[in-house]
C-alpha positions in Angstrom: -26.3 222.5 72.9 -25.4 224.9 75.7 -28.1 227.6 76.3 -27.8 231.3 75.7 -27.4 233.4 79.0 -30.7 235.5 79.0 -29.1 239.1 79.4 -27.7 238.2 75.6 -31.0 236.3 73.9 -32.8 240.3 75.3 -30.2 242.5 73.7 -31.9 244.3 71.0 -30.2 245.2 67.4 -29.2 248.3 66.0 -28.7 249.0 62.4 -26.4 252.3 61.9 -26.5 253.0 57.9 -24.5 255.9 56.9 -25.1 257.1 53.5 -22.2 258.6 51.7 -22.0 262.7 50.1 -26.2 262.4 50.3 -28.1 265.8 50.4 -30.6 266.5 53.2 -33.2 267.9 50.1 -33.5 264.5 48.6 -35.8 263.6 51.1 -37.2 267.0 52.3 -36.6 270.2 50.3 -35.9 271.5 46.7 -35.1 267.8 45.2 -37.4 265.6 47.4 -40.0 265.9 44.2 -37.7 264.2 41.4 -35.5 261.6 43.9 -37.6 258.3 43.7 -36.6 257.4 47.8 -40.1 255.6 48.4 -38.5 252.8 50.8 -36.4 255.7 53.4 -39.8 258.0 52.7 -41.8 254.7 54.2 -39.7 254.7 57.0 -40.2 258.4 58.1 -43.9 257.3 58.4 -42.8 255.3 61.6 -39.8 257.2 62.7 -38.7 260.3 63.7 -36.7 262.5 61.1 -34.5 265.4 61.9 -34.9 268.0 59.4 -32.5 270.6 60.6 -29.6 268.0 60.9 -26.1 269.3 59.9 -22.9 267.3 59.7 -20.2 269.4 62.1 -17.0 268.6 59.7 -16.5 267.9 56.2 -15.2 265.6 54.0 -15.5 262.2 55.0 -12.9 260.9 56.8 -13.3 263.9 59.7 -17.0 263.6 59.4 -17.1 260.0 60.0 -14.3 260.5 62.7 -17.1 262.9 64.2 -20.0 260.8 63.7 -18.6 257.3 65.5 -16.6 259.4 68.2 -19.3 262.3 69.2 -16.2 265.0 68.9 -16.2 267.8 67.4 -13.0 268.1 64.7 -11.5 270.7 67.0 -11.0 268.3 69.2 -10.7 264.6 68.2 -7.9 266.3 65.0 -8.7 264.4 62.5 -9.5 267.4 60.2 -8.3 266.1 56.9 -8.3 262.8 55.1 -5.4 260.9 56.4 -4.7 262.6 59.8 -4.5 260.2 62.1 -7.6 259.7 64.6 -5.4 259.3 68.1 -6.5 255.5 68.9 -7.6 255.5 72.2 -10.6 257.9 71.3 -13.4 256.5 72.5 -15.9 255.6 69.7 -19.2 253.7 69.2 -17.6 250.9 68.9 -15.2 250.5 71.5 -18.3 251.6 74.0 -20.5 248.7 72.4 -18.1 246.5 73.0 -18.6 246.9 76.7 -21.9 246.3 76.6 -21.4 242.6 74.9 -21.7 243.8 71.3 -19.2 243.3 68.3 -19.4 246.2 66.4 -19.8 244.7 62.7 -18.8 246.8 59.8 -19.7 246.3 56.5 -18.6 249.3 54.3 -15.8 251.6 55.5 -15.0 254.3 58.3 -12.2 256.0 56.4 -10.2 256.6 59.7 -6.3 257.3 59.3 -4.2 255.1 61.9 -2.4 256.3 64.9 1.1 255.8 64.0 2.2 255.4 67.4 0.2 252.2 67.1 2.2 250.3 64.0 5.6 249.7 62.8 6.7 252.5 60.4 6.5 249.7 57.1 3.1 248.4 58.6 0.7 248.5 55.5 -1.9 250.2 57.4 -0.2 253.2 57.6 -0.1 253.6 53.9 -4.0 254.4 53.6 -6.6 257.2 55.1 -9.6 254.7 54.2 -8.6 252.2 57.7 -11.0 251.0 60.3 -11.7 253.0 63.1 -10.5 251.0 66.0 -13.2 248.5 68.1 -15.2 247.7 64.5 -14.8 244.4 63.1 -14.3 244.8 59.1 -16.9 242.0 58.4 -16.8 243.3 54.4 -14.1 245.3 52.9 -15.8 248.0 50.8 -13.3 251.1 50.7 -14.1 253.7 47.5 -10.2 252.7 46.3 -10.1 248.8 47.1 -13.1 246.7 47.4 -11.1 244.0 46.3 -13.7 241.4 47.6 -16.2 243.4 44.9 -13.7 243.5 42.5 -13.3 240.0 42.7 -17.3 239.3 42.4 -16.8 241.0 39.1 -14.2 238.9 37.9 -15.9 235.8 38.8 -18.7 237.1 36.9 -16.4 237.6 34.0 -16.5 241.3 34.1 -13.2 243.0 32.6 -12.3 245.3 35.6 -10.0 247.7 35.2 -8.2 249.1 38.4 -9.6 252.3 39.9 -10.6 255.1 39.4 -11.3 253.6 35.7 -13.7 251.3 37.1 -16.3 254.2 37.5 -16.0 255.4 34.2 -19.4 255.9 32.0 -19.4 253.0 29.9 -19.7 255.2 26.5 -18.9 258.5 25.7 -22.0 260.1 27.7 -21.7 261.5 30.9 -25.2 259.3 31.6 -24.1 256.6 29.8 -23.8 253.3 32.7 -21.5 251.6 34.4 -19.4 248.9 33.3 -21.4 246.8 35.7 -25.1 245.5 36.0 -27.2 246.7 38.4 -27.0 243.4 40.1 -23.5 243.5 40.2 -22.9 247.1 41.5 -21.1 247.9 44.6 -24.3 248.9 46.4 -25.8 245.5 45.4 -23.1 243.3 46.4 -22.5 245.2 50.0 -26.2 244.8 50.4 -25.8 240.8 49.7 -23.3 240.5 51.6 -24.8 242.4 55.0 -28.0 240.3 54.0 -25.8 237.2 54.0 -24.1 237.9 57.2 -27.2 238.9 58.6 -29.6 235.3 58.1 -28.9 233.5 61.2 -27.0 235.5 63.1 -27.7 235.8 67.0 -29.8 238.3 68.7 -27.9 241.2 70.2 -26.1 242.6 67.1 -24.8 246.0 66.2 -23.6 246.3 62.7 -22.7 249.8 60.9 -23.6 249.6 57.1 -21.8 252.6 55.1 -23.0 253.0 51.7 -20.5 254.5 49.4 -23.0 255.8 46.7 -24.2 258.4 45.7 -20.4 259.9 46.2 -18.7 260.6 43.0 -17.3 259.6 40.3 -20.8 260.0 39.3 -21.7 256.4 37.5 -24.8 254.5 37.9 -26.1 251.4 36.7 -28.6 250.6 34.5 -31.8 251.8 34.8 -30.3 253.8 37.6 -28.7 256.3 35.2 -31.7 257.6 33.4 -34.4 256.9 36.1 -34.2 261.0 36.6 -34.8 263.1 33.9 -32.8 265.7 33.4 -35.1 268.4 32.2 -37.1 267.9 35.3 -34.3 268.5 37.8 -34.5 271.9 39.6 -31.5 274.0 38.5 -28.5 274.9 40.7 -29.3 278.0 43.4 -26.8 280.7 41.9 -26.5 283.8 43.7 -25.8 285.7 39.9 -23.3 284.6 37.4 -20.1 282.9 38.0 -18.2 286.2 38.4 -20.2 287.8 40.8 -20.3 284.6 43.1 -16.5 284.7 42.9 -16.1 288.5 43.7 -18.7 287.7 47.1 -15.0 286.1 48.9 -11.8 284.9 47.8 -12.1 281.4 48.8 -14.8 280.6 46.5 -13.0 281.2 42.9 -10.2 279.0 44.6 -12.4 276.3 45.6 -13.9 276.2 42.6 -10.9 276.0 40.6 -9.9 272.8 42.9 -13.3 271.1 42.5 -14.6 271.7 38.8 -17.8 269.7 37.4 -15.0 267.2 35.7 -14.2 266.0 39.7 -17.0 264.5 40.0 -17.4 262.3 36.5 -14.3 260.1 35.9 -12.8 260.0 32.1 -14.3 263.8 30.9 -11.3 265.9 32.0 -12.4 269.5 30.5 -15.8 268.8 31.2 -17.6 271.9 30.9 -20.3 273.1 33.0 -23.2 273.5 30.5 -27.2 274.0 31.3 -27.2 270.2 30.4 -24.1 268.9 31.7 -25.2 270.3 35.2 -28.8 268.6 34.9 -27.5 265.8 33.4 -25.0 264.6 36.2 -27.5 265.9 39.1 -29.9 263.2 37.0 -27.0 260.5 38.0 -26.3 261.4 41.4 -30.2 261.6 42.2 -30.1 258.4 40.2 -27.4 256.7 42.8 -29.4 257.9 45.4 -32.1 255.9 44.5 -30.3 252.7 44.1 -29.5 253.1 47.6 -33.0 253.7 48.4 -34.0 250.5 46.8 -31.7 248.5 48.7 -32.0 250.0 52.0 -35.8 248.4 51.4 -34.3 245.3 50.9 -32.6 245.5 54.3 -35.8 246.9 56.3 -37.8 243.6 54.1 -35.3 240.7 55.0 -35.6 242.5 58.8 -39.3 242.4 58.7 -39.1 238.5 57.4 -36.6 237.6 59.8 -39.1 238.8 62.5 -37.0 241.4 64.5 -37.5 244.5 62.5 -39.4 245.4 65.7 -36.6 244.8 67.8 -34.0 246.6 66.3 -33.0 250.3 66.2 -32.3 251.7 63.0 -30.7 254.8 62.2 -30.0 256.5 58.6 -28.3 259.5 58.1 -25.5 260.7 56.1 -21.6 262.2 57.0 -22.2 265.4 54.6 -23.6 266.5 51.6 -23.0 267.6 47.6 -22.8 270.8 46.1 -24.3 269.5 42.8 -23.4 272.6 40.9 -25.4 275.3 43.5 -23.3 278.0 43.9 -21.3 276.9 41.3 -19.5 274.3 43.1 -18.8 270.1 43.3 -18.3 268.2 46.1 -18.7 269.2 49.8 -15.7 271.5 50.7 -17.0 274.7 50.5 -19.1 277.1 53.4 -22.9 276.6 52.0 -25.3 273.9 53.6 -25.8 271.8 50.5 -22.7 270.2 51.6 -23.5 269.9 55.3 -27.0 269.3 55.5 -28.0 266.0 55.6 -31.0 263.6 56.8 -31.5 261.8 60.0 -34.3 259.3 60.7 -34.2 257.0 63.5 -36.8 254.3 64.2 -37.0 253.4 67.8 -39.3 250.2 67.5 -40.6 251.0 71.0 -42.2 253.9 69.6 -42.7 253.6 66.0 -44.6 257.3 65.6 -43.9 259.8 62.6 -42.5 262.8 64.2 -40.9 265.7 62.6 -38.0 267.5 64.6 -37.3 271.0 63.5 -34.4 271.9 66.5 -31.2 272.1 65.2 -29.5 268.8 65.7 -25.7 267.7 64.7 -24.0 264.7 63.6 -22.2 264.3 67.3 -25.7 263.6 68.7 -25.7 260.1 66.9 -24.1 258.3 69.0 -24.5 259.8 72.3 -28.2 258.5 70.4 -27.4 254.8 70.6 -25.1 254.5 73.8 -28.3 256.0 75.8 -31.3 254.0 73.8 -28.7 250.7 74.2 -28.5 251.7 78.6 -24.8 253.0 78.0 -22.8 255.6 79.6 -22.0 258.5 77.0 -17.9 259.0 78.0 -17.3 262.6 79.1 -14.8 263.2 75.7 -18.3 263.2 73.8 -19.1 267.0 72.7 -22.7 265.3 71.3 -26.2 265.6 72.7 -28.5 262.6 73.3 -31.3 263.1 70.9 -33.6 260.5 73.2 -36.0 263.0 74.3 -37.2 263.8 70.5 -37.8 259.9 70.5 -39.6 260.2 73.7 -42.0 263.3 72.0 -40.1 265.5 74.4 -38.8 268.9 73.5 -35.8 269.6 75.9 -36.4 273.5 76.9 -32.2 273.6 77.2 -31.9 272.8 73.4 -29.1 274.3 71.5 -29.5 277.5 69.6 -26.7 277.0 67.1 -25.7 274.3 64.5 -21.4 274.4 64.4 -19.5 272.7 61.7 -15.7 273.6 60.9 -13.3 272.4 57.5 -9.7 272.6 57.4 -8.7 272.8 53.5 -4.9 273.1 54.0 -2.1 270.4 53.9 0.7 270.6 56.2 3.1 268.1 54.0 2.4 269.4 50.3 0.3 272.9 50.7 -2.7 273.3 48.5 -3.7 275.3 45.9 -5.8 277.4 47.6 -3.7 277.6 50.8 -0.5 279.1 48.4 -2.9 281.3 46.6 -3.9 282.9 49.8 -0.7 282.7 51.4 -1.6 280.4 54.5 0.0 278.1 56.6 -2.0 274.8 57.3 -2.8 275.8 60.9 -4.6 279.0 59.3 -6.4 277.2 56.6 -9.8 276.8 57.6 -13.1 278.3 58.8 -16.1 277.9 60.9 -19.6 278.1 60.5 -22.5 279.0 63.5 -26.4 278.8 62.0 -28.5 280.0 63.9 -32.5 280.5 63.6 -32.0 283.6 61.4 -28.4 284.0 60.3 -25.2 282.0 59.3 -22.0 282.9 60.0 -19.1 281.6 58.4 -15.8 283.0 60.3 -12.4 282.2 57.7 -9.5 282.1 60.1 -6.2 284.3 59.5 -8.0 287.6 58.8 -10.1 286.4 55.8 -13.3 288.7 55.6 -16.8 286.5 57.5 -19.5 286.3 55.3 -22.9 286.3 56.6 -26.3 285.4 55.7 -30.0 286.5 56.5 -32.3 283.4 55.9 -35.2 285.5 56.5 -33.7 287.9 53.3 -32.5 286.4 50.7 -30.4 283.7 52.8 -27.1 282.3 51.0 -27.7 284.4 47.7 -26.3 287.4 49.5 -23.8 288.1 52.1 -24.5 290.9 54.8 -21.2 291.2 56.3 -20.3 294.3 55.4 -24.2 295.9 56.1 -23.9 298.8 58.2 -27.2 297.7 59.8 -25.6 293.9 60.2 -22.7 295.0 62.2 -24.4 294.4 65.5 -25.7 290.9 64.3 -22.0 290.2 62.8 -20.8 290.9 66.8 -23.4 289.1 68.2 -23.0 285.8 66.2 -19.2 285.7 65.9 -19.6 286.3 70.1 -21.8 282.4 69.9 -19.3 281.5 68.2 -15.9 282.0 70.4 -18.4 280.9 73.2 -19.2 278.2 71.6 -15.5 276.7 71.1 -14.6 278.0 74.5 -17.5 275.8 75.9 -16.7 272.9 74.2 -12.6 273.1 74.0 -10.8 269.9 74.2 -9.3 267.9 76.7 -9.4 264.7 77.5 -10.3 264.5 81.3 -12.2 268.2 81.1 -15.3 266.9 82.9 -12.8 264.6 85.5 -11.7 266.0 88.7 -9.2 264.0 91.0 -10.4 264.6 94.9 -10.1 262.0 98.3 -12.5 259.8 96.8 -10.9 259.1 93.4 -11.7 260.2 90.1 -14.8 261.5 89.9 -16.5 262.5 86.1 -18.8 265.1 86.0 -22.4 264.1 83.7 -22.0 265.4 80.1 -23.6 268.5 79.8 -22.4 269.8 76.6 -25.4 271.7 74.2 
């Protein structure tokens, strides 16, 4: 049999797992006590985990688009689900790839095609849930197809009804199970199948495994659905009662309206938000969570007993958070950091040391992350930050100050709800947010009133804005803020310059 060049059998692995809609305070802060994670909480005893990590965009398709490219949404435009990601981005995996790596994906990306790319009737152009180009869809496993799932079930002799019904409790409790087994669920059968593809495979892999759980509709299997009890779930953080929240800004009544507690739970339309209905479906999502837990310790065992856990880099995060009834609100398209703050561990096996990181990191400096640990060039479009010296027990002393994340929640073809109610066009519909070591701002575009929190007051509960004494911190912040976009505004060749010696690309020096 021919022989394996040596520069391919020394290629280490790396293991990217993206967890979808999970909280940063599963595993560090007001929930970490009630989520059963022990396999990920193993992990942080030989890795180092980020606890200030903050996903720059929200909801998934634009933070994904974020995470894989290292742009910010300002400038790669994918902003919502379904605009297109312009195809010749350049991403993790079309950078792998020139190191000598097939970027394997098993799970999803949720990137909307570049129509410039296929035929007006080409199928692809009919879904936001495509694959980011340079990744090679090993398992399909998209929230609205996984057909190769779906057909797992049937073989099984499951009854499967097409989705969204497929997630429906399977009784008239919003904690009654799934349809499904535990065995059988989706996060089961993706983790067979990477384990599958996995046993025997070459040295030198990259493979990107996105776990769609715990997003809603909020379903688990059994035991999965009551291993959280409900009564011992912290409550929702409420800055007062529903109407005083809503009279803080006038985004908030209009985003709740668009994501009530029935958007998360499929088949309770009306669904109202009780003491017990709150705890009971923050029981299931922590629930989900844990399921994923328990098979990301199947991954990290089968690595260990294939013998090359230690030469493979493995990163877990997530590409946002979930509201979970704080502040009144579902989902993760709102201002608050429940919905952007999520976890980041990365185990370099060439230092396996606990480390805690407290500097503000984002979800751009992922994989600007991997390029550099892998010996790859990080291409000039990235706005990301190499996190390697935190790996190295380094603190760099030109660390950023500021966390930035952005969310469009407009529609340029059919307007939404909240974009009529407040009389915007799509281009105005949005806002940014700048955190900082003692205050957040969150600036609404097209002359909607900033809000602004203390976190050394009483933090998100209570918005300073209009504080006489604030003003000059209100100035101050929204200042980092305009800086901030000025520094890193868009362009494709905006570290290039063209002089007698060629093109000539200027090191990354973004912060």
């Amino acid at each position: 049999m021919p022989t394996t060049p040596a520069k391919h059998r020394t290629k280490p692995n790396v293991l990217f797992i993206v967890i979808d809609q999970l909280r940063a305070d599963c595993l560090w802060g007001g929930l970490a006590d009630v989520t059963p994670m022990p396999n990920l909480r193993a992990l942080m005893d030989e890795a180092v985990s980020f606890t200030q990590h903050y996903s720059v965009v929200n909801p998934c398709g634009p933070s994904r688009a974020s995470i894989l490219t290292g742009q910010y949404a300002m400038n790669h435009g994918a902003v919502r689900n379904g605009t297109p990601l312009p195809h010749d981005t350049p991403n993790i995996a079309t950078e792998l790839r020139k190191a000598g790596y097939l970027p394997l994906l098993y799970g999803y990306t949720d990137s909307a095609q570049d129509p410039r790319q296929f035929h007006a009737n080409d199928p692809a152009l009919t879904s936001y849930e495509e694959v980011m180009p340079g990744f090679h869809e090993v398992v399909e496993m998209r929230l609205e197809q996984s057909l190769p799932w779906r057909a797992d079930l049937l073989a099984k002799g499951y009854d499967v009804p097409p989705y969204p019904d497929i997630f429906r409790p399977n009784g008239p409790r919003l904690d009654d199970p799934a349809l499904y087994r535990a065995e059988d669920s989706d996060t089961a059968f993706l983790t067979d199948q990477f384990l599958r593809g996995l046993l025997g495979r070459p040295a030198g892999w990259f493979a990107h495994l996105t776990y769609i759980r715990p997003h809603p509709p909020l379903v688990a299997p059994e035991p999965y659905n009551h291993l959280v009890n409900p009564a011992e779930v912290p409550a929702p953080v409420v800055a007062g009662t529903l109407a005083q929240e809503q009279a803080r800004h006038p985004f908030i009544a209009l985003n709740h309206a668009q994501t009530p507690i029935s958007s998360v739970v499929e088949g309770f339309a009306g669904l109202q938000p009780t003491r017990e209905n709150v705890a009971s479906l923050r029981a299931v999502y922590l629930g989900l969570a844990a399921e994923v837990d328990h098979h990301i310790g199947r991954v990290i065992a089968a690595l260990k007993e294939a013998g090359i856990y230690d030469d493979t880099l493995l990163v877990v995060t997530a590409d946002h958070g979930e509201m979970l009834g704080d502040h009144y609100a579902w989902g993760k398209q709102t201002f608050y950091d429940a919905a952007y703050h999520t976890p980041l561990i990365i185990r370099d096996p060439r230092r396996p040391q606990a480390q805690v990181v407290k500097a503000p990191t984002e979800s751009v400096d992922v994989t600007p992350t991997i390029l550099e640990w892998l010996g790859q060039p990080v291409p000039d479009t990235m706005d990301g930050r190499s996190l390697m010296p935190f790996l190295r027990g380094e603190t760099p002393t030109d660390w950023r100050e500021f966390t930035f994340s952005e969310l469009d929640f407009g529609n340029p073809i059919t307007a939404t709800a909240t974009q009529k109610a407040l009389g915007l066009r799509a281009e105005d519909a949005n806002y940014c947010i700048l955190r900082g070591a003692q205050h957040t701002l969150v600036h609404f575009n097209a002359g909607l009133p900033p809000l602004l929190f203390d976190h050394a007051g009483e933090g998100e509960k209570r918005d300073i804005a209009g504080d006489a004494a604030a003003q000059p911190v209100l100035l101050a912040m929204t200042r980092a803020l305009l800086d901030h976009r000025m520094r890193h505004r868009g362009g494709r060749f905006r570290r290039m310059m063209i002089s007698q010696e060629g093109a000539v690309v200027a090191q990354n020096q973004a912060i």
